[in-house]
VMD Tcl script that builds the backbone (N, CA, C; Angstrom):
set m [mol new atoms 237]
animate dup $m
set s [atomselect $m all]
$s set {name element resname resid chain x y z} {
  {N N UNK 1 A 21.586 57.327 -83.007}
  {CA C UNK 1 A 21.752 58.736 -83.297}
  {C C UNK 1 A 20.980 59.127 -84.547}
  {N N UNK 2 A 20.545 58.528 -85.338}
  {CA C UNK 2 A 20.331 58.457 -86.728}
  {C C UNK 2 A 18.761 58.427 -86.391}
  {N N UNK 3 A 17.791 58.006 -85.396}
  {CA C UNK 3 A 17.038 58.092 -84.790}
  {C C UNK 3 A 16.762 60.021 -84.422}
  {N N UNK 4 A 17.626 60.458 -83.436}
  {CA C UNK 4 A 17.481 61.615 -83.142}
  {C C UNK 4 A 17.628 62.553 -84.098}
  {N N UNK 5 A 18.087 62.748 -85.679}
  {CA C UNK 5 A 18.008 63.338 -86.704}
  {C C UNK 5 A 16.562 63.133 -87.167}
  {N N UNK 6 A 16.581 62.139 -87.431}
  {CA C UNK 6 A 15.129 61.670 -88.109}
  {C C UNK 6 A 13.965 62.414 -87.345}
  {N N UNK 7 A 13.891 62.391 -86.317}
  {CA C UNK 7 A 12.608 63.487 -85.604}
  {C C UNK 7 A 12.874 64.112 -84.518}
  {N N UNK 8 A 13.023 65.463 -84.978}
  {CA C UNK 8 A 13.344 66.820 -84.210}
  {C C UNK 8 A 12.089 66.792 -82.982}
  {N N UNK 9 A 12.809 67.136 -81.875}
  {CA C UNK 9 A 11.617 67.133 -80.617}
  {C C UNK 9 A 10.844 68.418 -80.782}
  {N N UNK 10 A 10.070 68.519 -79.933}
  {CA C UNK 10 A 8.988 69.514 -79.501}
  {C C UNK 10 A 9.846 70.686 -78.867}
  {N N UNK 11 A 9.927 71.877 -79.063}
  {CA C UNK 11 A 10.409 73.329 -78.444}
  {C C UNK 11 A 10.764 72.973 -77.285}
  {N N UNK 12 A 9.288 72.403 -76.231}
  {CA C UNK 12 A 9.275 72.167 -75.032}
  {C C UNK 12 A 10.258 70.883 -74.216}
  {N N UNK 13 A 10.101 70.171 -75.195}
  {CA C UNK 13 A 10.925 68.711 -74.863}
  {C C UNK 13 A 12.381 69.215 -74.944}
  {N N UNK 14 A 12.706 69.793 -76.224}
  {CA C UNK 14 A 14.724 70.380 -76.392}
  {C C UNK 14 A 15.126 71.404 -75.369}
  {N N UNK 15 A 14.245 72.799 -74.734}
  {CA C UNK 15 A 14.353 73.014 -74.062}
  {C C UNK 15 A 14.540 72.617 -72.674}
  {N N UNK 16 A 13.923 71.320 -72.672}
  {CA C UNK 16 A 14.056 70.994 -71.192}
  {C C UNK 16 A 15.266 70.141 -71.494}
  {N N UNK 17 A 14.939 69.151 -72.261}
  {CA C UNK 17 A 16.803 68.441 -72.443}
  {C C UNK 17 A 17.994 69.729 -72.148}
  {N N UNK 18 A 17.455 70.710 -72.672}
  {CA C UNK 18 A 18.827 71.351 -72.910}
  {C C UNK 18 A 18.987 72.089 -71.436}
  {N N UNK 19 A 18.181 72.476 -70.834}
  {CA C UNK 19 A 18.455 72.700 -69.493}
  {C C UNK 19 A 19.189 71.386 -68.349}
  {N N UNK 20 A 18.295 70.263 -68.816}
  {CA C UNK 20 A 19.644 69.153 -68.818}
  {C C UNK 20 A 20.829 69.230 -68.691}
  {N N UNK 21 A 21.026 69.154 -69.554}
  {CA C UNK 21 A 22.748 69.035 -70.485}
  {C C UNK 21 A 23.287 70.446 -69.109}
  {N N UNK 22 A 22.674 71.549 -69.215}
  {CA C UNK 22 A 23.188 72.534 -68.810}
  {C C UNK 22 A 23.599 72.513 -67.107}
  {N N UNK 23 A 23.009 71.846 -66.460}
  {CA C UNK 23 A 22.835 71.309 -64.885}
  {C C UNK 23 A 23.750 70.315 -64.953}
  {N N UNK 24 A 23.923 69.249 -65.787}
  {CA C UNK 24 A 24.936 68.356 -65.652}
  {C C UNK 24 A 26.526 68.800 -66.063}
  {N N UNK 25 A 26.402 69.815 -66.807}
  {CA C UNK 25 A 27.467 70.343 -67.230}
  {C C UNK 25 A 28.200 71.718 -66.075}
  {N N UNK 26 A 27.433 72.226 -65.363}
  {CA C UNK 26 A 27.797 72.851 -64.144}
  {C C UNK 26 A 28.011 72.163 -62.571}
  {N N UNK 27 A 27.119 70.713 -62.716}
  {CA C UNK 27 A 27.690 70.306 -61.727}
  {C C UNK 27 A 29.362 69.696 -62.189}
  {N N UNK 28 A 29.723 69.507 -62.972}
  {CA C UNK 28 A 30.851 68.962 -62.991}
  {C C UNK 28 A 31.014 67.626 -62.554}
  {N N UNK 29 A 32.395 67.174 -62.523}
  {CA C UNK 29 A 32.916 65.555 -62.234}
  {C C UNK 29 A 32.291 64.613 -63.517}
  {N N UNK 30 A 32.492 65.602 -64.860}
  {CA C UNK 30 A 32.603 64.639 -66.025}
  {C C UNK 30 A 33.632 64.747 -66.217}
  {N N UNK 31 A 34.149 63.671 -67.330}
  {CA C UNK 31 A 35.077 63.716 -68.259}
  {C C UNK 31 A 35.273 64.927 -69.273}
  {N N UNK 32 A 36.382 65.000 -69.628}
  {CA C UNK 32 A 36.442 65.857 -71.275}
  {C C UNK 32 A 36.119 65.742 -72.194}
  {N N UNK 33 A 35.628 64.140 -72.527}
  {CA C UNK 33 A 35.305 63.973 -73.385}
  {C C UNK 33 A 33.291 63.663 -73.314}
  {N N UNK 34 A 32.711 63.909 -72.373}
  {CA C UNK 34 A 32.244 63.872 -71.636}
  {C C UNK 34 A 31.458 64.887 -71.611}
  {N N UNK 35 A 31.960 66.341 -71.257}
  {CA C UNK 35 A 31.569 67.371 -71.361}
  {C C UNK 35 A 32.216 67.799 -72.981}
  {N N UNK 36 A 32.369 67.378 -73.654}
  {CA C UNK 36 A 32.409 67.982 -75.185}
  {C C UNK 36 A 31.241 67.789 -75.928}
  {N N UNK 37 A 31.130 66.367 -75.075}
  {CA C UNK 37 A 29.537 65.389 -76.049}
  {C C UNK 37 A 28.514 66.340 -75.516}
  {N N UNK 38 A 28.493 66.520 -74.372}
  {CA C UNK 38 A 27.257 67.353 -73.603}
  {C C UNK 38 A 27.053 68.494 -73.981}
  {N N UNK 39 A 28.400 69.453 -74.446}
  {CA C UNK 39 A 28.415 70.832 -74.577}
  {C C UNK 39 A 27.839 70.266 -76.480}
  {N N UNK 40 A 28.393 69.575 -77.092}
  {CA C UNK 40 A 27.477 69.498 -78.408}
  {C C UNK 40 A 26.045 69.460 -78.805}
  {N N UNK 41 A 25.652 68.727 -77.731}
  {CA C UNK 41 A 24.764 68.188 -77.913}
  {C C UNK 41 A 23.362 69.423 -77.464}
  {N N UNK 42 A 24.526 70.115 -76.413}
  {CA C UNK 42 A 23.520 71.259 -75.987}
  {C C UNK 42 A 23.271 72.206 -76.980}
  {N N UNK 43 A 24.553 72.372 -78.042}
  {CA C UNK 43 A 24.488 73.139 -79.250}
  {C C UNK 43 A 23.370 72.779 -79.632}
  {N N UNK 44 A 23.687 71.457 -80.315}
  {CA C UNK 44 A 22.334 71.470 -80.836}
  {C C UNK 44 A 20.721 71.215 -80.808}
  {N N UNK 45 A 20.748 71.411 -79.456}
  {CA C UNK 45 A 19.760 71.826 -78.757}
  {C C UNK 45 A 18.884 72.812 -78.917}
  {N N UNK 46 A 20.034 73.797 -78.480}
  {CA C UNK 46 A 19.752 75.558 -78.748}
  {C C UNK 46 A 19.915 75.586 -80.021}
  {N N UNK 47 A 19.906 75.227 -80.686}
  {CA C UNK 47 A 19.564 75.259 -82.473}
  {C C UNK 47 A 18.709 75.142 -83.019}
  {N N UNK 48 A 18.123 73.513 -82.238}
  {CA C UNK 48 A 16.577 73.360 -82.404}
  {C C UNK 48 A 15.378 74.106 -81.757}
  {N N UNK 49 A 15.835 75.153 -80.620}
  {CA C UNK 49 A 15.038 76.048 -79.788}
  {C C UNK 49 A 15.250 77.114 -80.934}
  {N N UNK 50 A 15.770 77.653 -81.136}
  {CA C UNK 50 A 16.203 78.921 -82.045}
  {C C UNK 50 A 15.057 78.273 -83.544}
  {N N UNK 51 A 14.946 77.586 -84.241}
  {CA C UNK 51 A 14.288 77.132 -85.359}
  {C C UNK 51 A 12.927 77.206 -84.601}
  {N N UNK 52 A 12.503 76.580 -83.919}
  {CA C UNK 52 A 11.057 76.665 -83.525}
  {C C UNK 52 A 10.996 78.025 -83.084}
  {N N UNK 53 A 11.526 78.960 -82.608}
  {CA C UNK 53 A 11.414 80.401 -81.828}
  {C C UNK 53 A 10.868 81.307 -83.283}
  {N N UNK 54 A 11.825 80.657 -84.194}
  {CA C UNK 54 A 12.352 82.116 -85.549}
  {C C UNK 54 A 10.452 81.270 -86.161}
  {N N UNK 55 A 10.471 80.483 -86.133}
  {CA C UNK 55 A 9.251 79.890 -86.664}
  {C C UNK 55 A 7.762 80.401 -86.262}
  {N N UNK 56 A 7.659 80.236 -85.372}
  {CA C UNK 56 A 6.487 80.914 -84.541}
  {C C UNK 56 A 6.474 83.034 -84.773}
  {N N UNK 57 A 7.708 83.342 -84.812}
  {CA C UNK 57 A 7.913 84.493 -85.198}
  {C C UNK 57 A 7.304 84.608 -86.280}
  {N N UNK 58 A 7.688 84.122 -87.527}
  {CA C UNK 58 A 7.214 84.306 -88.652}
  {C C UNK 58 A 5.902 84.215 -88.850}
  {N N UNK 59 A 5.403 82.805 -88.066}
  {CA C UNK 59 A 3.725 82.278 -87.821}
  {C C UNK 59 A 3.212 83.707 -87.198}
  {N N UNK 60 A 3.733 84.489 -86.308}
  {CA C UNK 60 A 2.643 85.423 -86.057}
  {C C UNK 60 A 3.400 86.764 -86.236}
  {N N UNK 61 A 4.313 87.581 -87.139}
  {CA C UNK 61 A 4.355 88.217 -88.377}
  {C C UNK 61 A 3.294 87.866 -89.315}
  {N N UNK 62 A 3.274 86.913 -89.704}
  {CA C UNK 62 A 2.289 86.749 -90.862}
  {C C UNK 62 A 0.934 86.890 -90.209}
  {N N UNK 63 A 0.468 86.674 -89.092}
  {CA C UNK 63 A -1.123 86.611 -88.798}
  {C C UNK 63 A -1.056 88.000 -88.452}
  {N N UNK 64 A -0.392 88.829 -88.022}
  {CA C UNK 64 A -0.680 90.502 -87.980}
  {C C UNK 64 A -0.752 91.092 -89.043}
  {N N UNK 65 A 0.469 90.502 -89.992}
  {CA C UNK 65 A -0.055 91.077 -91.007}
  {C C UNK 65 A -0.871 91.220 -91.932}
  {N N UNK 66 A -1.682 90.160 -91.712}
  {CA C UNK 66 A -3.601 89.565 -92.690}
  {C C UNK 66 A -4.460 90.383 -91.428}
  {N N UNK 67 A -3.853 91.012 -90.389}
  {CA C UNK 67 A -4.562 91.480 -89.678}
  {C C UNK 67 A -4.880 92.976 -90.230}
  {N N UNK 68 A -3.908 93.079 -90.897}
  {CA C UNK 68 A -3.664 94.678 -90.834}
  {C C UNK 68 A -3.828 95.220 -92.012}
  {N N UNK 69 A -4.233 94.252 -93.126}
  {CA C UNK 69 A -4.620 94.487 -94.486}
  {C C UNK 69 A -5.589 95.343 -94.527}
  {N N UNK 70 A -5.589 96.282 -95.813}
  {CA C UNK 70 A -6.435 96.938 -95.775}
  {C C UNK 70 A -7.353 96.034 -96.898}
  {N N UNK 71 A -9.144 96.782 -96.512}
  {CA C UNK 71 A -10.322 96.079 -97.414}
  {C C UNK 71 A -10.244 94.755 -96.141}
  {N N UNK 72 A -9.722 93.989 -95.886}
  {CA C UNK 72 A -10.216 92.902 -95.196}
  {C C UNK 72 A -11.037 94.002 -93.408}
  {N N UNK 73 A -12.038 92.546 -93.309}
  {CA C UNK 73 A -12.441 92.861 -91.890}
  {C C UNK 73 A -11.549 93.300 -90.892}
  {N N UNK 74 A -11.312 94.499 -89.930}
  {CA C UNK 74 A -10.549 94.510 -88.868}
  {C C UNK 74 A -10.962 94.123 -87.241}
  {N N UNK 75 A -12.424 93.756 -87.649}
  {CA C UNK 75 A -12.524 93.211 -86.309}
  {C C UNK 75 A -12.469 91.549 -86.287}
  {N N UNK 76 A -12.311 91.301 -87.565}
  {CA C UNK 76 A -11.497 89.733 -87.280}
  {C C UNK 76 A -10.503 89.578 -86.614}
  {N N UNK 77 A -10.666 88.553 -85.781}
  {CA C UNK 77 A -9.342 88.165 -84.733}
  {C C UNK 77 A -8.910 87.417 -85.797}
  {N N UNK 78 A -7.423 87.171 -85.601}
  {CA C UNK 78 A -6.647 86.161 -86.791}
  {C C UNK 78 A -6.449 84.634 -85.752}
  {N N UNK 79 A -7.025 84.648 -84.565}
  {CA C UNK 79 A -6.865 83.088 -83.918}
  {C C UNK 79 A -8.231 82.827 -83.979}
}
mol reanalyze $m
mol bondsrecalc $m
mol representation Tube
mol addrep $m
């Protein structure tokens, strides 16, 4: 577990785990304890989707806004 702290997956990789978790958790015929681990784990899943989401937000907030400066070039693309 101490492993899975240490390096946060890719947007794409937690998302798909977490659609995982989410299919195994609707088919049912787990345990309770079972589906607590799963429903956690999906938390923090969607936690790590939400951090990369708010991230990329900011990444391109900030490139519109060097877009939109005034005195700089406006026919610079910012990619």
């Amino acid at each position: 577990m101490a492993e899975q702290k240490a390096e946060t997956p890719s947007y794409e990789r937690a998302r798909e785990e977490l659609t995982d978790v989410v299919r195994r958790l609707e088919a049912g015929g787990l345990t309770l304890e079972q589906s607590i681990e799963l429903w956690e784990r999906g938390e923090r899943l969607a936690a790590i989707c939400e951090e990369w989401l708010q991230g990329a937000r900011v990444r391109l907030a900030a490139a519109m806004a060097r877009r939109e400066e005034p005195g700089d070039d406006a026919e610079e693309a910012p990619f």
